[in-house]
TIMI-2910 file (N, C-alpha, C, CB; in pm, 1 decimal, decimal comma, always signed):
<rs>
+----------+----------+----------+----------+----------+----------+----------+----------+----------+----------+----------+----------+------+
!      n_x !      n_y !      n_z !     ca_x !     ca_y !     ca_z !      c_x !      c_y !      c_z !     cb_x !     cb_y !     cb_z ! resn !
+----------+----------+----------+----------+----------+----------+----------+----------+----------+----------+----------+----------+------+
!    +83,9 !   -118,9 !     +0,0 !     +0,0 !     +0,0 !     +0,0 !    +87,4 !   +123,8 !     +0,0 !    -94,9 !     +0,6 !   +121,1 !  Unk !
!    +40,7 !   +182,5 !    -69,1 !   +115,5 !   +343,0 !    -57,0 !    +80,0 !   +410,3 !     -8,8 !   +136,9 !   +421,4 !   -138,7 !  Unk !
!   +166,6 !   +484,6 !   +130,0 !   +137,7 !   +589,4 !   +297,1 !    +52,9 !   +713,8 !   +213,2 !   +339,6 !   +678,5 !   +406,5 !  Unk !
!   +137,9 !   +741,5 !    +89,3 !    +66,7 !   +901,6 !    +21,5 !    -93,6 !   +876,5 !    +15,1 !   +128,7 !   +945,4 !   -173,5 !  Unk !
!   -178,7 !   +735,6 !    -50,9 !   -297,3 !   +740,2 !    -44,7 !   -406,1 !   +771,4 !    +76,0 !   -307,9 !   +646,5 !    -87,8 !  Unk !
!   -459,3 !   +823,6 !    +46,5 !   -576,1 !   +873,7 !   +189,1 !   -681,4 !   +796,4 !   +107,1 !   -625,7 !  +1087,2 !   +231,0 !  Unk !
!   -711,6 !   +758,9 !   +275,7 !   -848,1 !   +650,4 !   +285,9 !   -947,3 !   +745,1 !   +372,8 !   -811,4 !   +474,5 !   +382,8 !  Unk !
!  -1103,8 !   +708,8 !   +218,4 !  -1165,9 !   +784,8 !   +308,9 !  -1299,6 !   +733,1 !   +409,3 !  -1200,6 !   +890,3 !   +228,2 !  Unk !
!  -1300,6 !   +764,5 !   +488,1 !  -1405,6 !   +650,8 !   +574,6 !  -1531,9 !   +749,5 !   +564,8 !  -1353,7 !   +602,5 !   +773,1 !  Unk !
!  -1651,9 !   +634,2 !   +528,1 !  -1769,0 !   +707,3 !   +541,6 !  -1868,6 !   +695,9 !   +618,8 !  -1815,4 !   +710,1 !   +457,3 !  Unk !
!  -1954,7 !   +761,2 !   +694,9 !  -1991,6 !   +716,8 !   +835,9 !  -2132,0 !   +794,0 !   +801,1 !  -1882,1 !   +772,8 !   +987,7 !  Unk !
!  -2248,1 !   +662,6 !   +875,7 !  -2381,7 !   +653,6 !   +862,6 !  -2438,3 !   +745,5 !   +959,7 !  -2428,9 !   +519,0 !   +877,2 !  Unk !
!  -2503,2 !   +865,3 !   +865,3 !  -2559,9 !   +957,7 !   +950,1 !  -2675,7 !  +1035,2 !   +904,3 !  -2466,6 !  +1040,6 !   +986,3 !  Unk !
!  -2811,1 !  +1018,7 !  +1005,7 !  -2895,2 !  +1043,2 !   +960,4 !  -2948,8 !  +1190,1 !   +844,5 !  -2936,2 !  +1020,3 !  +1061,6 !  Unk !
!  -3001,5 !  +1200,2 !   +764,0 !  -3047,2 !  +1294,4 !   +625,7 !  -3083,1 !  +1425,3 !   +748,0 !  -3226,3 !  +1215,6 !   +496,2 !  Unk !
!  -3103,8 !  +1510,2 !   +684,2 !  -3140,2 !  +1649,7 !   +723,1 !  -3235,0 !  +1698,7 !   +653,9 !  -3042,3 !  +1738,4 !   +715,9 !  Unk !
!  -3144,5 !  +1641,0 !   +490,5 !  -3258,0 !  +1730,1 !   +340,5 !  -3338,4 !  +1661,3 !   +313,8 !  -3205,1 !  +1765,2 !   +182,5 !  Unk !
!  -3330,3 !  +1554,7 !   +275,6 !  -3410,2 !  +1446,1 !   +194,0 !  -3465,2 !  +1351,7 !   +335,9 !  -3291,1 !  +1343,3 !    +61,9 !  Unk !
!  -3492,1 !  +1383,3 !   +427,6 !  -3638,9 !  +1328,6 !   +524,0 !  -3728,3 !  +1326,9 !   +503,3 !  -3681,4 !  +1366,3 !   +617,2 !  Unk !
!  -3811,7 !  +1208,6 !   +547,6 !  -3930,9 !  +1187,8 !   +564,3 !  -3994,9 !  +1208,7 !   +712,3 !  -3944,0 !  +1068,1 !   +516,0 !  Unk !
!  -3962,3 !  +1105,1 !   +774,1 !  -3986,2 !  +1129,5 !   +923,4 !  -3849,1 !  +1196,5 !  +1011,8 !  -4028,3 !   +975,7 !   +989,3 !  Unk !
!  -3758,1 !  +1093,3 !   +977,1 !  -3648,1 !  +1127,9 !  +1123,2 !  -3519,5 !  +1139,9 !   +982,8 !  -3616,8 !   +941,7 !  +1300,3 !  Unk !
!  -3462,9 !  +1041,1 !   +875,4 !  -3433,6 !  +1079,8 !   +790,2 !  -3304,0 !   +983,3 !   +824,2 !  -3446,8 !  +1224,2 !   +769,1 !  Unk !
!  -3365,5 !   +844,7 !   +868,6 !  -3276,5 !   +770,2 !   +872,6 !  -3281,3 !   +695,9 !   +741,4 !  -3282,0 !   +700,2 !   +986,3 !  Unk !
!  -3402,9 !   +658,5 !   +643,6 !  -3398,1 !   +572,6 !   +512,1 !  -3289,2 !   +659,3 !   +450,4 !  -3551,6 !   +558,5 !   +413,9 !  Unk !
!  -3255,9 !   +812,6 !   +430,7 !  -3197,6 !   +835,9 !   +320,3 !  -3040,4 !   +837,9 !   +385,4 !  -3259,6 !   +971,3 !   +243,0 !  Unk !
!  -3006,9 !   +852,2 !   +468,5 !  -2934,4 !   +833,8 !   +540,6 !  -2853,5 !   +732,3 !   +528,6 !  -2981,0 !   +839,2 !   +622,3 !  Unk !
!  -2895,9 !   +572,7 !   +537,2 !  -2902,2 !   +495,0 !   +538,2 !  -2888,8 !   +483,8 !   +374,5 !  -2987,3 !   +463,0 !   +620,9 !  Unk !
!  -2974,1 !   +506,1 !   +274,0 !  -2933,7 !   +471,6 !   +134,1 !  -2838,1 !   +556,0 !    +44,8 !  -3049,3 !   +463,3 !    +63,9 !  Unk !
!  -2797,6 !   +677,4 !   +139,7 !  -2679,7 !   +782,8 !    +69,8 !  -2521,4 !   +670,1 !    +98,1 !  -2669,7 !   +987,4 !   +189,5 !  Unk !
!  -2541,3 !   +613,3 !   +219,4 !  -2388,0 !   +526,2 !   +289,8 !  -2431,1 !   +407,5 !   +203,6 !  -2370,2 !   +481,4 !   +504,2 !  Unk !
!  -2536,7 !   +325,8 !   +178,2 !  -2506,1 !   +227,7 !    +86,6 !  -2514,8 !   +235,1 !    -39,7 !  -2560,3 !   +140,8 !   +106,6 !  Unk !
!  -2561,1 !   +367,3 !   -109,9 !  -2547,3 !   +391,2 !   -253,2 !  -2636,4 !   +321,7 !   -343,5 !  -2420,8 !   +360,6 !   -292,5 !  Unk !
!  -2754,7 !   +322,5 !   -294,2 !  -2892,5 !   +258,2 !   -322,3 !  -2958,3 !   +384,4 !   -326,3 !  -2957,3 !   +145,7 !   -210,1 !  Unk !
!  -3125,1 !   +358,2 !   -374,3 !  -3231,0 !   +469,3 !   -394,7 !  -3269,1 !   +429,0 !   -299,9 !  -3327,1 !   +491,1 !   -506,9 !  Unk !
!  -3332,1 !   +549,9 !   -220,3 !  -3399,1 !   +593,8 !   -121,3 !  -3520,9 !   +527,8 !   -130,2 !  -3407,1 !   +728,2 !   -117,3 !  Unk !
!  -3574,7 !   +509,7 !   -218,6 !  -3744,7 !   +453,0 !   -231,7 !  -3729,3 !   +321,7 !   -240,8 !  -3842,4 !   +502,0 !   -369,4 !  Unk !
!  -3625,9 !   +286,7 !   -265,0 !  -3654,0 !   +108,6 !   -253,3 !  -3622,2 !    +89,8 !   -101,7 !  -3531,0 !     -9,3 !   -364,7 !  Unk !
!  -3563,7 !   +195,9 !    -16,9 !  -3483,0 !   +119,9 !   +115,9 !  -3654,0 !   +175,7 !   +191,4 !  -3268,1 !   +214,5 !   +199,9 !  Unk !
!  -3703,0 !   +234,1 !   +131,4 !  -3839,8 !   +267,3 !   +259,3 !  -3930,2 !   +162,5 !   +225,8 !  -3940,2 !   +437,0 !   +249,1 !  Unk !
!  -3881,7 !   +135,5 !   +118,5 !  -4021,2 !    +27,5 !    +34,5 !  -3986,1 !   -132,9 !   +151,2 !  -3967,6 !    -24,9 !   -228,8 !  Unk !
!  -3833,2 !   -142,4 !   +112,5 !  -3774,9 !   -292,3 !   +190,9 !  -3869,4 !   -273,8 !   +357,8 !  -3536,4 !   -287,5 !   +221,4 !  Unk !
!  -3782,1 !   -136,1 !   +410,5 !  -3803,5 !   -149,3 !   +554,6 !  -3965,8 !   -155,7 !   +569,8 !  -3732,2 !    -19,0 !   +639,8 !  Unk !
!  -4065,8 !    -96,3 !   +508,5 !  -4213,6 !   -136,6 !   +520,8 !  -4237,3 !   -279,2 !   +512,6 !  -4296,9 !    -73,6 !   +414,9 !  Unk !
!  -4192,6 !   -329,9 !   +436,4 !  -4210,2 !   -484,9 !   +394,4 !  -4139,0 !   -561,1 !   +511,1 !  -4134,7 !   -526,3 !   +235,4 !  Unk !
!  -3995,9 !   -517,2 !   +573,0 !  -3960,1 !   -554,9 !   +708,2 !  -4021,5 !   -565,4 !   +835,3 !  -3886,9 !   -495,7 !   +731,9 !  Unk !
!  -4149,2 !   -452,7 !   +818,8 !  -4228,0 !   -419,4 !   +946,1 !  -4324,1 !   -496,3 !   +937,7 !  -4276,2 !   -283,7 !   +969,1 !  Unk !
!  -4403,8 !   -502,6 !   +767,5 !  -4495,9 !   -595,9 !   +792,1 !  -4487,0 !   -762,2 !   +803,1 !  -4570,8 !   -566,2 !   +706,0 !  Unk !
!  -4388,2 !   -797,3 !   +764,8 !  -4338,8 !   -886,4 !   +705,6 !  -4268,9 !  -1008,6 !   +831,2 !  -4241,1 !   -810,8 !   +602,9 !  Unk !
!  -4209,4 !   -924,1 !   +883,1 !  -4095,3 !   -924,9 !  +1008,0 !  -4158,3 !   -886,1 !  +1173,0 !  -3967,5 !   -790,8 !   +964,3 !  Unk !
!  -4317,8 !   -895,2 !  +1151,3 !  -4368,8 !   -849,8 !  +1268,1 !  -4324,7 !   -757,4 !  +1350,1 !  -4380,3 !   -928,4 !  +1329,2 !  Unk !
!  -4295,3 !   -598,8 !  +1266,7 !  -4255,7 !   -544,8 !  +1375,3 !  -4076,4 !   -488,8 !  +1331,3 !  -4280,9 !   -668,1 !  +1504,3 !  Unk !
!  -3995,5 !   -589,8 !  +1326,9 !  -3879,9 !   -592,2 !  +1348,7 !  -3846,9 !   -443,5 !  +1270,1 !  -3814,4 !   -731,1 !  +1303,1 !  Unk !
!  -3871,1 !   -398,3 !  +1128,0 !  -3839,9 !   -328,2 !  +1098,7 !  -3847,0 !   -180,8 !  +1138,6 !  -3859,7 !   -362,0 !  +1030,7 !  Unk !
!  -3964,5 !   -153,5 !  +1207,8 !  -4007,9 !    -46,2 !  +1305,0 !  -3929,2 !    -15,9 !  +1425,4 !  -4133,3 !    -76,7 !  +1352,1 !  Unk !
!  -3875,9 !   -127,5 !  +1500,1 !  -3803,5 !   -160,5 !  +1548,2 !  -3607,2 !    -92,4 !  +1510,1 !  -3856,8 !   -287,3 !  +1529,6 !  Unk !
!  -3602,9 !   -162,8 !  +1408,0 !  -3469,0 !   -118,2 !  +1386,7 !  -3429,9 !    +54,0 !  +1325,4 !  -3419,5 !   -229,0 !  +1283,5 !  Unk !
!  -3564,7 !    +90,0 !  +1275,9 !  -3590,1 !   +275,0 !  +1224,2 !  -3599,9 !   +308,3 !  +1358,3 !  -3753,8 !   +339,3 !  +1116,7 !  Unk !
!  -3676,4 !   +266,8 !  +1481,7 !  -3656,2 !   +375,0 !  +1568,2 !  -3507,5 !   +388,4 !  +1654,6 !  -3772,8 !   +364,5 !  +1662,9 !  Unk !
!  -3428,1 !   +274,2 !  +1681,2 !  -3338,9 !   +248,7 !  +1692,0 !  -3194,3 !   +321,2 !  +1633,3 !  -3370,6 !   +155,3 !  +1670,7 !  Unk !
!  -3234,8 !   +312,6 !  +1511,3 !  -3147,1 !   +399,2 !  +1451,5 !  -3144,2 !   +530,7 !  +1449,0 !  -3143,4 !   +377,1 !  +1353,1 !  Unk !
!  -3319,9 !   +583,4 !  +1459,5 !  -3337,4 !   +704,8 !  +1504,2 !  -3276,5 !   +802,1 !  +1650,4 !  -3458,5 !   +690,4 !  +1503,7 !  Unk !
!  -3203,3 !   +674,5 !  +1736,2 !  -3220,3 !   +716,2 !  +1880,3 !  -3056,1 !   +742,4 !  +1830,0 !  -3284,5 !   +592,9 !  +2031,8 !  Unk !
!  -3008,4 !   +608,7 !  +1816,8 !  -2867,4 !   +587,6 !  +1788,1 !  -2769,0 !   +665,0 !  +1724,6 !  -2861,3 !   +498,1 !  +1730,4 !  Unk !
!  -2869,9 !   +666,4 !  +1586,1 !  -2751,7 !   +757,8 !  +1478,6 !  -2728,3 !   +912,4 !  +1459,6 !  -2784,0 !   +727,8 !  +1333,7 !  Unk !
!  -2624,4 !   +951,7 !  +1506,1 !  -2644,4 !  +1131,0 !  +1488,2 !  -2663,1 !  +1203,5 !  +1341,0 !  -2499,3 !  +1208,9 !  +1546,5 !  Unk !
!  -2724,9 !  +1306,5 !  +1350,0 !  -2787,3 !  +1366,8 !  +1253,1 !  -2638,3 !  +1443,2 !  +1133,9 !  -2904,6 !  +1487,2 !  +1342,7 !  Unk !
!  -2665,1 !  +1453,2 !  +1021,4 !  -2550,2 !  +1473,6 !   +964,4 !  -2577,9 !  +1668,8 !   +987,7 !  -2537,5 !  +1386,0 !   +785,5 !  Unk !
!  -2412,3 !  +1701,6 !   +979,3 !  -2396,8 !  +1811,5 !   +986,3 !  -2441,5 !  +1898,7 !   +877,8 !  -2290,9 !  +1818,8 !  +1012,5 !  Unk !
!  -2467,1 !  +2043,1 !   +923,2 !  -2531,9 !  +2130,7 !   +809,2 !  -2406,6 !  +2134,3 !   +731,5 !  -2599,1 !  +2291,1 !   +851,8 !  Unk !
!  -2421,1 !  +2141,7 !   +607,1 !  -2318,6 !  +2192,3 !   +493,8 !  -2299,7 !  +2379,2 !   +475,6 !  -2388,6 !  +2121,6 !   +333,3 !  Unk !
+----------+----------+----------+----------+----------+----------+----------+----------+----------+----------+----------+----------+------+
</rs>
């Protein structure tokens, strides 16, 4: 590896602009580089699907993940 390259780390943090409720889906699909409408579409289908679980892991993340900084 070469010391000159910079590595850049990217870190999951909830939307500001593109929210819906708390603005963890876009959040969440900006760090995995997916569309936003399929990751709200999955996690609905998680909630219904998953009894729950997915509701579960949005509020969670809501508590957990800090909000991204203003630009």
């Amino acid at each position: 590896m070469n010391d000159n390259t910079a590595t850049q780390i990217r870190t999951f943090r909830r939307s500001t602009s593109d929210r819906m409720v708390a603005g963890v889906c876009a959040g969440a699909a900006k760090h995995l580089g997916i569309d936003v409408a399929l990751l709200r579409v999955l996690l609905v289908a998680a909630t219904l699907f998953g009894f729950g679980a997915g509701a579960v892991v949005y509020l969670a993340c809501w508590i957990l993940v800090p909000e991204q900084e203003a630009a």
